[in-house]
C-alpha positions as CSV (number, residue, x, y, z in Angstrom):
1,X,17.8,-12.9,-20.2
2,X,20.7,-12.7,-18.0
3,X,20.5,-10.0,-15.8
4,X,24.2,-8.5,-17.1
5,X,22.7,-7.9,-20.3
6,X,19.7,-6.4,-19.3
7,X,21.8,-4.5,-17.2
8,X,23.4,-3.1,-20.8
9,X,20.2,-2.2,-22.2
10,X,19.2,0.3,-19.8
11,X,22.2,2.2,-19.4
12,X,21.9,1.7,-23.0
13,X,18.6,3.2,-23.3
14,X,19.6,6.0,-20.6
15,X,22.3,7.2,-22.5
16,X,20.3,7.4,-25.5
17,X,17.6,9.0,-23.4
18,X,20.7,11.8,-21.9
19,X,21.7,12.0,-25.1
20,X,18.3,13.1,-26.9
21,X,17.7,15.6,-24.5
22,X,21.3,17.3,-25.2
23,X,20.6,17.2,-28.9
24,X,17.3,18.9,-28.5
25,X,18.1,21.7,-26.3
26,X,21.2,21.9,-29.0
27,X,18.6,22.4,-31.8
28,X,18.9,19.1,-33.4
29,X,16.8,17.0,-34.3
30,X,15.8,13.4,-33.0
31,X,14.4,11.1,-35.3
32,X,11.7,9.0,-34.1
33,X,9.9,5.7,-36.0
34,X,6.3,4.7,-34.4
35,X,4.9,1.8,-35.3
36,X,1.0,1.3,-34.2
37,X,-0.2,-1.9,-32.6
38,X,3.3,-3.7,-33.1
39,X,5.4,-4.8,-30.2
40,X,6.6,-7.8,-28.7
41,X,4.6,-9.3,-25.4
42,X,4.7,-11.4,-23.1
43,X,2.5,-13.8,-20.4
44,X,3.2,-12.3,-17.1
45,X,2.1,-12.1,-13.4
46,X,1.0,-9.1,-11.3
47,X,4.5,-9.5,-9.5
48,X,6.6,-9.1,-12.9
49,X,4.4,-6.1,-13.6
50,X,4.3,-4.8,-10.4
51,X,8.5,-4.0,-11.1
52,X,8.9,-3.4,-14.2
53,X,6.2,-0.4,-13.7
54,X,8.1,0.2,-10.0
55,X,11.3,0.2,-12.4
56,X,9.6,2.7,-15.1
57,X,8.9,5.2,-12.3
58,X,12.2,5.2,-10.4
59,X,13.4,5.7,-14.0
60,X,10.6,9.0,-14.5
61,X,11.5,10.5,-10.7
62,X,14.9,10.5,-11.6
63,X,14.2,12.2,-15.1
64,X,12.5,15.1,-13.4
65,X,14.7,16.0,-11.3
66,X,17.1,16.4,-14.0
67,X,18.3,19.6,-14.9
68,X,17.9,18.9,-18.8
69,X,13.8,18.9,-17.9
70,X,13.9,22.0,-16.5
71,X,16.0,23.6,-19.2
72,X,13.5,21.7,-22.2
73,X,10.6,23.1,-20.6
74,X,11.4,26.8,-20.6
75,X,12.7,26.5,-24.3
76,X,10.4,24.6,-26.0
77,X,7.5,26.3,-27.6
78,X,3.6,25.5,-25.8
79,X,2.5,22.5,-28.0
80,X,6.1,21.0,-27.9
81,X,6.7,21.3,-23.8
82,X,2.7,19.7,-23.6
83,X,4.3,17.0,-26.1
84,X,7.3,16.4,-23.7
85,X,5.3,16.7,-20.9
86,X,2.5,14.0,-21.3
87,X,5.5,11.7,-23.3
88,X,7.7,11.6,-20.3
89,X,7.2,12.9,-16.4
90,X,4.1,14.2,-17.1
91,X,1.7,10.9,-16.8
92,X,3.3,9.8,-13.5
93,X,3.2,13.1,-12.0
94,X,-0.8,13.4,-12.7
95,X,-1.0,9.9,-10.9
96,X,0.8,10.9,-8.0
97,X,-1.6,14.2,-7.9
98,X,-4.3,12.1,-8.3
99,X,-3.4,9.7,-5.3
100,X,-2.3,13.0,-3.4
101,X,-5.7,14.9,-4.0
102,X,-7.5,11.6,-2.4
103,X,-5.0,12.4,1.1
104,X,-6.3,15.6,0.9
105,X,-9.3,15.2,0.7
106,X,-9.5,13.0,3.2
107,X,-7.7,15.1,5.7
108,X,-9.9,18.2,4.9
109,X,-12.7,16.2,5.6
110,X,-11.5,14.5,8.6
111,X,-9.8,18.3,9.5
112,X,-13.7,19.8,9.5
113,X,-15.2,16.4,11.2
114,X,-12.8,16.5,14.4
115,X,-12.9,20.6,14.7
116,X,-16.4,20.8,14.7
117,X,-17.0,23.1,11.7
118,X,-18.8,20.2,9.9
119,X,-21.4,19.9,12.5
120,X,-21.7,23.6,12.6
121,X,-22.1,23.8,8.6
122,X,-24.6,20.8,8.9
123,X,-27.0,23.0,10.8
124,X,-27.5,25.5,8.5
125,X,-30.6,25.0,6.2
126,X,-28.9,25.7,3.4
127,X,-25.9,23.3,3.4
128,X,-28.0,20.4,4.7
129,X,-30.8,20.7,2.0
130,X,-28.2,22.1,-1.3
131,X,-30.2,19.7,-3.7
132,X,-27.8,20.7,-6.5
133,X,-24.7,20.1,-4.5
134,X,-25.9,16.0,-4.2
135,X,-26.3,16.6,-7.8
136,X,-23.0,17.9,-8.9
137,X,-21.6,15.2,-6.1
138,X,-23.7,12.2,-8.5
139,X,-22.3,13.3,-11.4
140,X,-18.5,13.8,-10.3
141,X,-18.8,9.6,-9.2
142,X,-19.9,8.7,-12.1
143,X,-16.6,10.1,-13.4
144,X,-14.6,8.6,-10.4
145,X,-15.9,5.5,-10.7
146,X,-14.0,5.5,-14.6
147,X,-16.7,5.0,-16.7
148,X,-16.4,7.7,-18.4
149,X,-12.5,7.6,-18.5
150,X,-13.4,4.4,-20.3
151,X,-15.0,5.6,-23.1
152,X,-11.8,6.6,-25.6
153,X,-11.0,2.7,-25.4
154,X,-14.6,2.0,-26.3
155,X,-14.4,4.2,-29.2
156,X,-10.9,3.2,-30.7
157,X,-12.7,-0.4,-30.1
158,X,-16.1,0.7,-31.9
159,X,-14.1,2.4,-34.7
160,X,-12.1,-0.6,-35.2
161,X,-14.3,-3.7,-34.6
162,X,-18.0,-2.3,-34.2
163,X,-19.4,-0.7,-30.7
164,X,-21.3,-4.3,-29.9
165,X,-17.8,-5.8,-29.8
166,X,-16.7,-3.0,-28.2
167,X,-19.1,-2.9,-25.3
168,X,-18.7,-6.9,-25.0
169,X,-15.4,-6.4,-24.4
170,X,-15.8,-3.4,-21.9
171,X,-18.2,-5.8,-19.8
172,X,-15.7,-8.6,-20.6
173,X,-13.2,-6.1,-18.8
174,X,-14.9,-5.1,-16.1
175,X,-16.0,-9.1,-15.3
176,X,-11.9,-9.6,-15.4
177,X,-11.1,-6.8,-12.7
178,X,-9.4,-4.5,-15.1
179,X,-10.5,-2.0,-12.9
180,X,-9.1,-3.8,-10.4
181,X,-5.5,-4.1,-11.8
182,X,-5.0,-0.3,-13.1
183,X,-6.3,0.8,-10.1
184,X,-3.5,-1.3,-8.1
185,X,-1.6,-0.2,-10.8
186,X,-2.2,3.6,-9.5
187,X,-0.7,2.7,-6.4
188,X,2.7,1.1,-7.5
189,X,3.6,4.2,-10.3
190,X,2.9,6.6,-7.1
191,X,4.6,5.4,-4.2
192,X,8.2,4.3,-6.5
193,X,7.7,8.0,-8.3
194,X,6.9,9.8,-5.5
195,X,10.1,8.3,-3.2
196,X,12.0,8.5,-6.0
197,X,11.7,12.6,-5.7
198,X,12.6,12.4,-2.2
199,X,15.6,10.4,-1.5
200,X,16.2,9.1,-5.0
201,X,17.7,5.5,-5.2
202,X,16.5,4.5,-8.9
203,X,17.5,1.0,-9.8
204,X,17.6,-2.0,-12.1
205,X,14.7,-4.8,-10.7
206,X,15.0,-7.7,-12.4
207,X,11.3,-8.7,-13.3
208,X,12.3,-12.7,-14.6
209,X,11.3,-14.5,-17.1
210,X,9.7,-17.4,-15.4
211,X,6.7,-19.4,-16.3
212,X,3.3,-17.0,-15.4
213,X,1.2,-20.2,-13.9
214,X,3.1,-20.4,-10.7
215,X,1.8,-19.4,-7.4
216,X,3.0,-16.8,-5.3
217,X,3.1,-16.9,-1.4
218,X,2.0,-14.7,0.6
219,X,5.4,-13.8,2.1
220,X,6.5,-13.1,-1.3
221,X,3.4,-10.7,-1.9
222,X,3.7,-8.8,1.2
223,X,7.4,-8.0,0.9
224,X,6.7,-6.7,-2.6
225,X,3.6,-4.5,-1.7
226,X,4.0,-3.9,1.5
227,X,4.7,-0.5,1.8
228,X,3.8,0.5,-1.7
229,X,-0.2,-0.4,-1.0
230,X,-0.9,-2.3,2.1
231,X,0.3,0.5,4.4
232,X,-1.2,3.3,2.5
233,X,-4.5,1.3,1.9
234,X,-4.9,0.9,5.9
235,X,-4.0,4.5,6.1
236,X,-7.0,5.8,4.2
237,X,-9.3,2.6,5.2
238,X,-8.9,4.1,8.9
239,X,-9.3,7.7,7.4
240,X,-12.7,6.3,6.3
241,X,-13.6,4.9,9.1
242,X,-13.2,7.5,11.4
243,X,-15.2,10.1,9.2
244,X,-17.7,7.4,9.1
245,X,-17.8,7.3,13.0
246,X,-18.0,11.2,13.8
247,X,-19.0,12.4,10.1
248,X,-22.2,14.4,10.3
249,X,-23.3,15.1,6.7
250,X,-24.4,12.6,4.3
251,X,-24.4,10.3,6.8
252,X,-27.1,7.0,5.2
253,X,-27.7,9.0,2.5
254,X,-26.7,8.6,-1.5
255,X,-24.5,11.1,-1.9
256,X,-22.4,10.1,1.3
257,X,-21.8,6.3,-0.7
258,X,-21.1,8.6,-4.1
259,X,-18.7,10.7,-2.1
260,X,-16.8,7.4,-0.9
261,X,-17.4,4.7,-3.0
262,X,-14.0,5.0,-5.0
263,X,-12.1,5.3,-2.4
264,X,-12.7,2.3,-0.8
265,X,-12.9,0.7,-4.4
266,X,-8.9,2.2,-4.3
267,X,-8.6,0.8,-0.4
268,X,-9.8,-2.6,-1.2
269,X,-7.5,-3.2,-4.4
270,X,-4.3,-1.9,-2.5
271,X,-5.1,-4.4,-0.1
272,X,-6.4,-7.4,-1.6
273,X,-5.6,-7.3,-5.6
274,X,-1.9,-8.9,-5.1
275,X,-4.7,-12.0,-3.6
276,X,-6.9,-11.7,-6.3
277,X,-4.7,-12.0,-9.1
278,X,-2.7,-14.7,-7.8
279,X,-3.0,-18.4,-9.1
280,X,-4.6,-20.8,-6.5
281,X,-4.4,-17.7,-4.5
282,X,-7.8,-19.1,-2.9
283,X,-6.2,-22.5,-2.4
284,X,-6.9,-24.4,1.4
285,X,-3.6,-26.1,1.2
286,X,-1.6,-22.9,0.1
287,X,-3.1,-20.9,2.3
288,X,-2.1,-23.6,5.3
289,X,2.0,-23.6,3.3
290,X,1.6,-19.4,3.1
291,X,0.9,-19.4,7.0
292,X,3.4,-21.3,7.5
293,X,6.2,-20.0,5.4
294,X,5.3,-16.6,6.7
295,X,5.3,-17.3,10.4
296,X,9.0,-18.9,9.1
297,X,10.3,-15.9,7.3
298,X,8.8,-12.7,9.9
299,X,10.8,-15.1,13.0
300,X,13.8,-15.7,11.4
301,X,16.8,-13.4,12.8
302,X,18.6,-11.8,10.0
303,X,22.6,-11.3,9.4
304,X,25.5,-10.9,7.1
305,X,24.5,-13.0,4.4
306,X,21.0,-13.3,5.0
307,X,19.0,-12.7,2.5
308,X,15.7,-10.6,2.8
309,X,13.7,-13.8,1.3
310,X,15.0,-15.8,4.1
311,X,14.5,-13.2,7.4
312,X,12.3,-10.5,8.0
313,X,15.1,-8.5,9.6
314,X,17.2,-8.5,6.5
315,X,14.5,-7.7,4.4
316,X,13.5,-4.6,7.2
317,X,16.8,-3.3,6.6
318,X,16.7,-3.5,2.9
319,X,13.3,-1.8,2.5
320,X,15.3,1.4,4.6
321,X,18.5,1.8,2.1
322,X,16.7,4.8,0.3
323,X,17.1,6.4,3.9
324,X,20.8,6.0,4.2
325,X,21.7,8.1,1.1
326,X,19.0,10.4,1.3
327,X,19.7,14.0,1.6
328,X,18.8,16.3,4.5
329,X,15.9,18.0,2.5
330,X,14.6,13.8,2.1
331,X,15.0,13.0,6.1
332,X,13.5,16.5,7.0
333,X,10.8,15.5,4.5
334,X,9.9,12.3,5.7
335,X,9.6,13.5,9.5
336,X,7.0,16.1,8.4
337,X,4.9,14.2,6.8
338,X,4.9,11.8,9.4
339,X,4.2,14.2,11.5
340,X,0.3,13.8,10.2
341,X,0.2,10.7,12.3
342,X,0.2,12.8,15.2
343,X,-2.2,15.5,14.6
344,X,-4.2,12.8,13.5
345,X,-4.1,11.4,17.4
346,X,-4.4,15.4,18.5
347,X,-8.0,15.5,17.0
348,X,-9.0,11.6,18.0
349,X,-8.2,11.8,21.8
350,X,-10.8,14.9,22.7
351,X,-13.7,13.2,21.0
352,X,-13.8,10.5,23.4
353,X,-16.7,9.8,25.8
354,X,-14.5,10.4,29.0
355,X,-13.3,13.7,27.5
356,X,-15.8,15.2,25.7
357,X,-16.3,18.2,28.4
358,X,-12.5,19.1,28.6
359,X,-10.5,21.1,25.9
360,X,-7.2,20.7,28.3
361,X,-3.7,20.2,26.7
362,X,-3.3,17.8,29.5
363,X,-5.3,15.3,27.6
364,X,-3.1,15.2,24.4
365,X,-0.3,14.6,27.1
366,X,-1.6,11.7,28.9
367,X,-2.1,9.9,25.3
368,X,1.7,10.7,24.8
369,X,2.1,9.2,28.3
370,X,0.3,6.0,27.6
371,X,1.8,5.6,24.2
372,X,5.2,5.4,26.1
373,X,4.0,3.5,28.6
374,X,3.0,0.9,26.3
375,X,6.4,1.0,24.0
376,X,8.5,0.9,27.9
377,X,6.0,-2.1,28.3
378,X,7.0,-4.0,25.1
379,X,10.6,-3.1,25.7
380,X,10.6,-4.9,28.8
381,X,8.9,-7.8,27.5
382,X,11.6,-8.2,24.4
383,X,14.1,-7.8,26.5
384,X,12.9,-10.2,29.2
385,X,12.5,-12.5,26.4
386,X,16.4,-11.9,25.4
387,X,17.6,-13.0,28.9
388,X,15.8,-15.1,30.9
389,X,13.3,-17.2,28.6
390,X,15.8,-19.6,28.2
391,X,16.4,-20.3,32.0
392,X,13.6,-18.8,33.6
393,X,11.1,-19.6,31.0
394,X,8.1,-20.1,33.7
395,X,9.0,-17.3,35.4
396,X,9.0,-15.1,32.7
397,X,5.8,-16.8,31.6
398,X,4.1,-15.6,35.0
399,X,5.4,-12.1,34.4
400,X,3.5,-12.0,30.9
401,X,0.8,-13.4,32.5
402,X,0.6,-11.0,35.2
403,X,1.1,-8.0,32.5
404,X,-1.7,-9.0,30.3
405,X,-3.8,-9.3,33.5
406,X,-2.8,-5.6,34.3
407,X,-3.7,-4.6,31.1
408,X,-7.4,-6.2,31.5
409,X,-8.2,-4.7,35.1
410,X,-7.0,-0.7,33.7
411,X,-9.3,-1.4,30.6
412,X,-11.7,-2.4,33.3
413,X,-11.7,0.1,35.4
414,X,-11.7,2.6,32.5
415,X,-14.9,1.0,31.5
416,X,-16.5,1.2,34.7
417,X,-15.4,4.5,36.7
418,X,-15.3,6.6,33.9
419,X,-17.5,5.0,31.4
420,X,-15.6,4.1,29.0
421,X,-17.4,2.6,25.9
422,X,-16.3,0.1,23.4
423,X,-16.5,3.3,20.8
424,X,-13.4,5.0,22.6
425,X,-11.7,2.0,23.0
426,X,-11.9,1.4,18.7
427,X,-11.4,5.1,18.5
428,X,-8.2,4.9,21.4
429,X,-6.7,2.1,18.9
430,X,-7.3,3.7,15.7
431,X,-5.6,7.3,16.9
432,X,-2.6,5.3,19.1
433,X,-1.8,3.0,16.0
434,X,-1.2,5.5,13.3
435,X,0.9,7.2,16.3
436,X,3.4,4.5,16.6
437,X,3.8,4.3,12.9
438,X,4.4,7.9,12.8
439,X,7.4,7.4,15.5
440,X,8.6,4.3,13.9
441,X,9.4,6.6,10.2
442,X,10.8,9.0,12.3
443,X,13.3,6.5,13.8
444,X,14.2,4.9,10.4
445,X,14.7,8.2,9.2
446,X,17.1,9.4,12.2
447,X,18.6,5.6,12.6
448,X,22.2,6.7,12.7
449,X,20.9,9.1,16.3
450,X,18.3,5.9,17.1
451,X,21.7,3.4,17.0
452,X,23.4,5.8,19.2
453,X,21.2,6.1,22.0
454,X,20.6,2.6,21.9
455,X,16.8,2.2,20.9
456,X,17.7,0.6,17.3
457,X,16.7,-3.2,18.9
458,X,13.0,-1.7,20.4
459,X,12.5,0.1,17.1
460,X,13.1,-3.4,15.4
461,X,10.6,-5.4,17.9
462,X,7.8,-2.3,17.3
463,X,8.7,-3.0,13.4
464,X,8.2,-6.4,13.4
465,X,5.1,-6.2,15.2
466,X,3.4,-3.9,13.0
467,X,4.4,-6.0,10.4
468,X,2.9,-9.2,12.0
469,X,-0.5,-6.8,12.7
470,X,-0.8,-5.9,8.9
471,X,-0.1,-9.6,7.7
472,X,-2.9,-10.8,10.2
473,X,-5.4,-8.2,9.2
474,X,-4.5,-9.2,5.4
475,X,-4.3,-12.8,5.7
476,X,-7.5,-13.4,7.5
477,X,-9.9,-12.7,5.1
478,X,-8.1,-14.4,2.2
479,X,-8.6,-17.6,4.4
480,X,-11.8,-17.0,5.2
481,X,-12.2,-16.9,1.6
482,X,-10.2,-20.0,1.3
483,X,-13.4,-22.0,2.9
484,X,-15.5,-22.0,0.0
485,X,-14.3,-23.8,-2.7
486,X,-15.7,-21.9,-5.2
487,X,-14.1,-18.7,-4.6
488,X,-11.1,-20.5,-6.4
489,X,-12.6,-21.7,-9.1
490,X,-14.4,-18.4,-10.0
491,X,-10.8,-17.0,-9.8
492,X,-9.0,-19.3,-11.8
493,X,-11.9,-19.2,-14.7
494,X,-12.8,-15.5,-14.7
495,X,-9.3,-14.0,-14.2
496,X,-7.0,-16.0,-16.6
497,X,-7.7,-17.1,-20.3
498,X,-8.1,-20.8,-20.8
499,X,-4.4,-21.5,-21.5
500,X,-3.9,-20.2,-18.1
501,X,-6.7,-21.9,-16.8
502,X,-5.5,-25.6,-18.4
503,X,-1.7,-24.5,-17.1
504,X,-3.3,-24.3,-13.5
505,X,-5.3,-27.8,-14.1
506,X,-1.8,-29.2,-15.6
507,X,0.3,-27.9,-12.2
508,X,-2.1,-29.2,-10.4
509,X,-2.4,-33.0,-11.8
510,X,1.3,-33.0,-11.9
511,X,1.8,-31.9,-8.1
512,X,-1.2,-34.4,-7.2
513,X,1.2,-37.1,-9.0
514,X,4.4,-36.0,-7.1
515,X,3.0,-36.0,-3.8
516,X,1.5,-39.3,-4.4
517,X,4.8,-40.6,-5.1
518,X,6.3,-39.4,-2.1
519,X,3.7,-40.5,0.1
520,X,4.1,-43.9,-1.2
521,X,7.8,-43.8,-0.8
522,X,7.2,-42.7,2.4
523,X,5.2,-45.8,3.0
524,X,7.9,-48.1,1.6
């Protein structure tokens, strides 16, 4: 479909939708044919679904922030606002409440770990031993978990079919990573929806209509999902892991796994689903071409003309054009909540070893102090780089040299006057990484006062090195899986249907046969 006339069809559809909503709040009437379990489908990816739901929720944001919303809600009558409600905005606002209850939960927790009231509240008899707390705690994972939001489907299935066909294909399900995919599915409606509410920017994204059996790289993957799930699901993994380090109830016990199991259920498919669900994702050779195409793409320099498949630069820039026609409510927005980066480090930096036995606001300043000194550190370094690695490359391969070897005698010294332990330094990294984040969304969002004062080029080096960090920490154990052969087979035979499966065997036969052919060329 070319993308002019799909272009058509949705400001088709959006006038029709504009134009409904007149009619109804006019008192007319909208006349509306369902037909059950008929529709037109598809073979598709987890990329082409990936933005045709990312599409659907720009689409929802911008509805609700539409004034004819507002006006249907206060004139329709109870069952006919829940009707318009659940039909329209509603489902994607519940998922983003959902996904926002799961932040705030985690930063109450983390809020009474760091101030000290859990410990206090563990002490007490009658918190420590509340036998029908751990009960009501087993019971609410069971309905996290979904098994319970499962059972509708089973019974349309059981009604339909039989319930032994009905549970067959529940297990069937569950073996496929269903639970997998709509849970990775969760993360995609909230992060469009949710910045669609703050700066706007709803668009058309052309999902293709290219043949499903075709392997996508890993470049590819993380410009897609990058900051839809990969950098919300390392959020709340490190969330995890610091209530796991200083958490005091539950601690080994049952209801501590109940309390956390889904979460890190949710933190391992934002991370590693896009892998999962990707043909020869598992691969030894593709992994070797995705290393390589990626350390291509995140070193190319971008430019007019470049486009954000080619350079990670260009593709930086694009990812920040929701920024540029925000509003002021949308930039004030986005500093305060990354502002939660911050406080985070505020409550991490007094519950290490070396300052356990002072409360001083001194302390929270010298962690500012060595952030900076580390950013005025990297700054130096890119632009030594800039200048003199072309003519003074051994030079300015002594002074790194001499840097890192700076950086290892203070870490020494830390551990050995002070006694440092290797706990504070994973607790230093996980309170100073979150912090740099936190300062690089601040930049984006002020980037016209960043480009002034002449820090746009170290924001960009920070940038790409976060990026480089995540795609290391994501590509690692995807290789590692890559070892064992059968990890790809178990993929390619438990994930797809067998007309996948043969389409896989076919792409493979027939690339065996080309690159036999060119090898032998080569020879000749």
């Amino acid at each position: 479909m070319a993308p002019g006339y799909a272009m058509g069809i949705y400001i088709f559809l959006i006038s029709h939708w504009s134009a409904g909503f007149n009619s109804t709040l006019r008192g007319g009437n909208v006349t509306h044919h369902e037909y059950i379990q008929v529709g037109k489908g598809r073979d598709v990816g987890l990329n082409q679904i990936s933005l045709f739901e990312a599409k659907i929720a720009n689409g929802n944001g911008e509805q609700m922030m539409c004034r004819d919303i507002y006006r249907l809600g206060h004139r329709f009558d109870f069952f006919r606002m829940l009707s318009c409600y659940f039909t329209t905005v509603g489902f994607y606002f519940s998922t983003l409440l959902t996904v926002l209850t799961v932040y705030i939960f985690l930063y109450g927790r983390l809020y009474l770990v760091l101030s000290g009231l859990e410990k206090g509240l563990s002490t007490q008899p009658g918190i420590r031993d509340n036998k029908s707390l751990q009960v009501a705690l087993a019971s609410q994972s069971f309905v996290q978990i979904g098994f319970l939001m499962a059972l509708p489907m089973m019974m349309e299935i059981g009604l339909e079919r039989g319930f032994r066909q009905a549970f067959s294909d529940f297990v069937l399900m569950q073996l496929q990573l269903a639970s997998v995919f709509f849970t990775f599915s969760l993360g995609t409606k909230t992060h469009y929806f949710g910045r669609t509410l703050l700066h706007g920017g709803a668009r058309y994204r052309g999902t293709g209509r290219g043949f499903v059996v075709f392997h996508a790289k890993f470049a590819d993957n993380y410009r897609q999902y990058s900051r839809s799930h990969f950098v919300k699901g390392i959020e709340i993994m490190i969330l995890l892991l610091v209530y796991q380090i200083f958490g005091q109830s539950y601690r080994g016990s049952v209801p501590y796994l109940l309390i956390t199991i889904s979460i890190w259920f949710m933190v391992g498919t934002w991370l590693f689903a896009p892998f999962l669900f990707n043909p020869s994702g598992f691969e030894w050779q593709k992994i070797i071409d995705d290393w390589t195409d990626w350390n291509k793409w995140i070193s190319n320099r971008g430019g007019i003309g470049v486009p954000p498949e080619k350079s990670w630069e260009s593709w930086w820039e694009k990812e920040q054009e929701h920024l540029r026609y925000s509003g002021k409510r949308g930039i004030i927005a986005e500093i305060l909540l990354s502002l939660r980066f911050f406080i985070f480090q505020y409550g991490l930096v007094y519950h290490l070893t070396i300052t356990e036995k002072t409360k001083s606001v001194l302390v929270y300043g010298l962690s500012w102090l060595v952030i900076f000194l580390i950013l005025l550190i990297m700054k130096a370094a890119s632009v030594g780089r800039r200048r003199f690695s072309a003519e003074f490359q051994l030079v300015f391969r002594l002074i790194e040299g001499l840097i890192f070897l700076a950086f290892l005698a203070a870490l020494i010294i830390l551990i050995a006057v002070p006694h440092m332990t290797f706990k504070d330094i994973i607790v230093c990294i996980l309170a100073f990484m979150p912090t740099g984040w936190g300062l690089l969304q601040i930049a984006q969002a002020l980037k016209p006062l960043v480009q002034q004062a002449g820090f746009w080029g170290s924001v960009r080096t920070v940038a790409r090195g976060y990026d480089f960090l995540m795609g290391l920490l994501l590509f690692t154990p995807v290789a590692f899986l890559a070892w064992f052969p059968f990890v790809s087979e178990f993929q390619t035979r438990m994930l797809f249907n067998q007309a996948f499966s043969r389409g896989l065997q076919i792409s493979r036969i027939l690339g065996g046969g080309q690159r036999t052919e060119k090898s032998s060329s080569n020879k000749e």
